[in-house]
C-alpha positions in Angstrom: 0.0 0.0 0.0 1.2 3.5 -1.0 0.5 6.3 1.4 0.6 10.0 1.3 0.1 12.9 3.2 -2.0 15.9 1.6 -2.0 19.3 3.1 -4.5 21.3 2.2 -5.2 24.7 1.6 -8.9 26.0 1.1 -11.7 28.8 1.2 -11.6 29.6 4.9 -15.9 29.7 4.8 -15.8 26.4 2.5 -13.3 24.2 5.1 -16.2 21.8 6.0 -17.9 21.4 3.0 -14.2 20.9 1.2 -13.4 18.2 4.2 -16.5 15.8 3.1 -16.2 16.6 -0.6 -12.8 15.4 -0.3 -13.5 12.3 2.7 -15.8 10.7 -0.3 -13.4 10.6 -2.8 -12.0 6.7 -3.5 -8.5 6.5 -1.9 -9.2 9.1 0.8 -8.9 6.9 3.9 -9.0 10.0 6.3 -9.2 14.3 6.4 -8.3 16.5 9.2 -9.0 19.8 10.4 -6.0 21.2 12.0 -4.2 24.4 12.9 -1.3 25.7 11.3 0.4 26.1 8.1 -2.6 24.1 6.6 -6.4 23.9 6.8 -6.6 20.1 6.3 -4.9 16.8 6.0 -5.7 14.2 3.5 -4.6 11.0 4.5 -4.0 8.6 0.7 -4.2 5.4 0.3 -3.5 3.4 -2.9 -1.9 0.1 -4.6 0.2 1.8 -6.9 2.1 5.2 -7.6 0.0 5.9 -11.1 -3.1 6.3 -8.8 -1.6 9.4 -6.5 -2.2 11.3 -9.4 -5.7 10.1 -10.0 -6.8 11.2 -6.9 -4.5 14.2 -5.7 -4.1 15.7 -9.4 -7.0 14.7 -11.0 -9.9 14.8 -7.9 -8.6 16.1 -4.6 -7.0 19.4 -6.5 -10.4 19.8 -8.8 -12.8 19.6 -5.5 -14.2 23.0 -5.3 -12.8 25.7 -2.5 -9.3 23.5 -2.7 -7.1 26.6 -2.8 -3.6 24.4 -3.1 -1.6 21.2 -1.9 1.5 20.0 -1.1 1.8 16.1 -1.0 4.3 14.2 0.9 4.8 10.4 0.3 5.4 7.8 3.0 8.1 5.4 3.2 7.3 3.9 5.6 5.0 4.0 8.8 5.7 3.6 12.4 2.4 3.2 14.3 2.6 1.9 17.6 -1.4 1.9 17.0 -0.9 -0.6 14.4 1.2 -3.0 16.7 -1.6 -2.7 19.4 -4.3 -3.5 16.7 -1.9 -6.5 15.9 -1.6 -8.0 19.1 -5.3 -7.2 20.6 -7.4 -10.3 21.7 -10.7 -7.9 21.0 -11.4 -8.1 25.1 -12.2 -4.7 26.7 -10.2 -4.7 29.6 -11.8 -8.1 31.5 
């Protein structure tokens, strides 16, 4: 699986509507609203590189009130939350 990292720059009175517009697009797994340099965080998700551009160039960047990107790519991940999910039994603390 291919990952990357979208921030995301938009209309300032759009930022919720441009967050769901984006969430429903195939490959989106997750978008954030956070503080700082940008308005929201894209997590991607796809099998192979050719799709980034599918969905970032040819989707995310056309969703209207997306003022402008910058995409990072993942190498790899380091998720103490994925070695939890891993391990867990499914009990709730009995």
């Amino acid at each position: 699986m291919i990952s990357a990292i979208v921030l995301i720059n938009a209309e300032v009175d759009r930022i919720p509507e441009v967050a769901q517009a984006i969430a429903e697009l195939d490959g989106v797994s997750e978008v954030y609203s956070v503080a700082g340099d940008a308005d929201l965080i894209a997590m991607i998700r796809v099998r192979e590189h050719e799709q980034l551009n599918d969905v970032i160039a040819d989707r995310l960047n056309k969703v209207e009130g997306v003022i402008g990107t910058n995409t990072h790519i993942a190498f790899r991940t380091y998720s103490t939350h994925d070695l939890e999910a891993a391990f867990s039994l499914g009990l709730d603390g009995d």
